[in-house]
N, C-alpha and C positions, 0 to 999 in steps of 0.2 A: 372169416368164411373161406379165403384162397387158399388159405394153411393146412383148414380140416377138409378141405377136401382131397387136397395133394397127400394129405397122408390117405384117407381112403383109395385113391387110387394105388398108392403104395401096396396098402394091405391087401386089394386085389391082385396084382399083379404077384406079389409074394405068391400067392394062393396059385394064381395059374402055373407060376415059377417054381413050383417048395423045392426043388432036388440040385436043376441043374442053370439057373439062373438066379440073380438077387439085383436089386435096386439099390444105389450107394447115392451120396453124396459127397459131391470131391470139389476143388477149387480151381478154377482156369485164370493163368494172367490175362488183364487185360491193359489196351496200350493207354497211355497218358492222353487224357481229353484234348491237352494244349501242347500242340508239338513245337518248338523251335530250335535257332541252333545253339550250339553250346554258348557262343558269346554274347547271345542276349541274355542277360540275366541282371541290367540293372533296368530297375522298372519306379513308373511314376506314378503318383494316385492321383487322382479328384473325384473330388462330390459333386454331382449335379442333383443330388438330389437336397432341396432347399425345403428342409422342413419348419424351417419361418414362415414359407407361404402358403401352411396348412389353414385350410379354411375354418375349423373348428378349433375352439378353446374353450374348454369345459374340463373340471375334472381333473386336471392337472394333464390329459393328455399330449399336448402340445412338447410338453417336457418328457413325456415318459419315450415320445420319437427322439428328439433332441439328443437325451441321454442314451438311446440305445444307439444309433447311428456313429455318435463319438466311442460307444463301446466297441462296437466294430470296427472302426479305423483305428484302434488300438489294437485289437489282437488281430486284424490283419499284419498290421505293420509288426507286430513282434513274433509274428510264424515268418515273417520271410526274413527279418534281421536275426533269427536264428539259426537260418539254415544256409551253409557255407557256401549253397551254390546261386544265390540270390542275394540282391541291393537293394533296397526302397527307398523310396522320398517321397513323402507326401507335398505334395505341390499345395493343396487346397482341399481345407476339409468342408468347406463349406461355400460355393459357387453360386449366387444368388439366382431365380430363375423361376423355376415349377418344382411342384413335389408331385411326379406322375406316380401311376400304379402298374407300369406297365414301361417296357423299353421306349426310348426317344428316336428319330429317327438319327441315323447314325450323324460321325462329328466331321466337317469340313476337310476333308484332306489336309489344305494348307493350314488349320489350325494346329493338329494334330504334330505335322510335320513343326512347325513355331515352337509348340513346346517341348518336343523332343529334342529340339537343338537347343532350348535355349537352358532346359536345363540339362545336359547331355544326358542322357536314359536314352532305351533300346524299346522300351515299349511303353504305353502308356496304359493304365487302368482306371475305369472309369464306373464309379457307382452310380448306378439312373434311377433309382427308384428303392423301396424300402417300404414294406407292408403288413404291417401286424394284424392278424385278423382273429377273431374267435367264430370256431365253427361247432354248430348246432347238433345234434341228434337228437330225439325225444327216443326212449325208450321206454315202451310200454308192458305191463306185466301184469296180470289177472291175479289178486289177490284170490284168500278162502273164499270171502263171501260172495265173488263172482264179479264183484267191479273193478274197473281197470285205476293203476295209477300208472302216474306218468312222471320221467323221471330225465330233465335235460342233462346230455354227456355235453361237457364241455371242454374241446379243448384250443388250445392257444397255440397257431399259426404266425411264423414271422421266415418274408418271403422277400430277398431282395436278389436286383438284377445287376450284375457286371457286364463290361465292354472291355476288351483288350484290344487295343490297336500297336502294330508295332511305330517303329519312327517314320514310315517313306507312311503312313495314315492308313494302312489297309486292314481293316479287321482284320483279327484274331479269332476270335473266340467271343459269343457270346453265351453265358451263365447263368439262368435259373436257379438259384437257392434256397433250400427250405428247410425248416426247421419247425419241429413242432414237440409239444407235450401235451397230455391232460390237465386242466386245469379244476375243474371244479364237475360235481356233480348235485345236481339242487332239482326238488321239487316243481313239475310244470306247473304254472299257474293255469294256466286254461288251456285245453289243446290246440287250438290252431291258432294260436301265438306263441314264439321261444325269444323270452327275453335273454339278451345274452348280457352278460357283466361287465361293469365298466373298465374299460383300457388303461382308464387313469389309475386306477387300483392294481396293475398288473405291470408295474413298471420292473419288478425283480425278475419275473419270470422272463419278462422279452429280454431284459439285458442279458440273460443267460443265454437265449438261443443267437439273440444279438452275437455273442462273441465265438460261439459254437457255428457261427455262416463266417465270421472274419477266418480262424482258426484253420476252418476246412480247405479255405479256397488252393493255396499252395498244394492240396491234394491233384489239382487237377494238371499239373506239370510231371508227375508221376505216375507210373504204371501202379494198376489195383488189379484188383482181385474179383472174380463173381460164383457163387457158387449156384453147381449144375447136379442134376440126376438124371443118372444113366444108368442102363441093364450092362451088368457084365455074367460072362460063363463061369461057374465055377464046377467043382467037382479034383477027386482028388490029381489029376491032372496040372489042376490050376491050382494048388493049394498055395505053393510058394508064390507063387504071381498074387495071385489074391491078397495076399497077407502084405504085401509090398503094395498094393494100391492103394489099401483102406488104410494103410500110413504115410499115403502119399508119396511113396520112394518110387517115383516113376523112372528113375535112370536106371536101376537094380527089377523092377519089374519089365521092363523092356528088354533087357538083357536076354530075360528069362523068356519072356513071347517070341522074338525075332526067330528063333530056332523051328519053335513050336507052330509061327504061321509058314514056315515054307515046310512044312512036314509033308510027307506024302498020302497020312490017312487027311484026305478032306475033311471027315467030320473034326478031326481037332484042329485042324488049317485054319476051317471057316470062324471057329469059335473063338481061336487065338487071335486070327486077323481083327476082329472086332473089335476084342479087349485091347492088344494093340493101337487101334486106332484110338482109343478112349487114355490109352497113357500117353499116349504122342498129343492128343489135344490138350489134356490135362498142364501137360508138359511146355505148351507153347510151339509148339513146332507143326504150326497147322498145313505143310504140305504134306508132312508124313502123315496127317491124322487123314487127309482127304484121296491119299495114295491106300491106305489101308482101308479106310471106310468103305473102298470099293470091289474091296477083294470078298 
């Protein structure tokens, strides 16, 4: 629904726009979630989350946790033992305890600090929790002959949390992860009940997203990406600036604005300054974006 509407808005604006404005979409760096400094980079794991003391056993579920959680701690540990600028050690894959649904309240200072010495690592990572879940929709649809069926979307949520503490115990970073697919779509049995599927039948699919939340987390030591929509001016003026933005060559599109916002006809100033700003933010360079935005 957020999708089709944002294009709607598109197509209006196009409309109000058709000659001398257009709607783009373009990409802006964004900085790494988890900043530190370069010589931290050998780092330690543990589980605290003790999916032994899961209350329910039914269904093979108890196992279907077990095995994804172990999946995780695998393709964590081989995204960072791949990447030349990181060490792991897994200290302990499994710390006896609680299996919460939700973060724990943080770890002892002098704990943290004990095992950062004792096994020399610069930071400590810490999994608290781990949570597969399947979420519900009934969707309903008015057949010909005027009665309704009803139709559960089913899909499969797996949701775990991290802690990073460096050596001296002081939070890091704490991580929200989520991972999801469609899993099934099957017939309501009665409306104001949605039976969902059993967990213990679904043990392939978590270990997928299982390993797709290990995988990812090393994302968050690195600068990403997010993509933006913005009006810029066109017209043939801006033909070459234009053609340079919608391929993202914001160093060679700048080039070509800088001239054109200190011009003397204001109407092409004002327009250039815009665009300008929109390649200097594109670009990473957000004092020049917020120096031009104002012009």
């Amino acid at each position: 629904m957020r999708k089709l509407c944002s294009l709607k808005v598109l197509l209006l604006l196009s409309i109000i726009f058709p000659s001398c404005s257009k709607y783009f979409t373009y990409t802006i760096p964004t900085p790494p979630e988890i900043k530190i400094q370069e010589q931290q980079n050998k780092i330690g794991f543990i589980n605290k989350f003790d999916y032994t003391s899961l209350s329910f056993n039914k269904e093979n579920k108890n196992e279907v946790y077990a095995t994804a959680v172990q999946n995780l701690i695998s393709s964590l540990e081989s995204s960072f033992n791949s990447d030349e600028n990181f060490n792991i050690v897994i200290l302990d894959t499994l710390r006896k305890g609680t299996s919460q649904k939700d973060f724990l309240s943080q770890m002892n200072n002098n704990e943290v600090v004990g095992i950062c010495d004792s096994a020399n690592i610069d930071m400590l990572l810490v999994l608290e929790y781990f949570d597969p879940d399947f979420l519900i929709e009934t969707e309903i649809e008015e057949d010909d002959d005027g009665s309704l069926s009803r139709t559960n979307i089913v899909d499969l949520e797996v949701r775990a949390g991290f802690t990073l503490y460096d050596k001296s115990g002081t939070l890091i970073y704490r991580d929200k992860s989520y991972r999801s697919m469609h899993y099934q779509s099957r017939p309501a049995l009665v409306s104001f009940v949605a039976i969902g599927p059993s967990m213990g039948k679904a043990g392939k699919e978590v270990n997928t997203l299982s390993k797709e939340i290990g995988e990812s987390y090393i994302q968050n030591f690195y600068p990403g990406n997010l993509k933006e929509i913005a009006k810029i001016y066109t017209g043939e003026a801006f033909k070459k600036a234009e053609a340079y933005m919608n391929n993202e060559n914001w160093k060679e599109a700048i080039e070509l604005l800088l001239p054109m916002a200190n011009s003397t006809d204001s109407k092409i100033s004002q327009k250039a300054s815009h665009n300008l700003s929109i390649a200097y933010k594109a670009s990473g360079n957000n004092s020049a974006y917020e120096y031009w935005k104002k012009k």
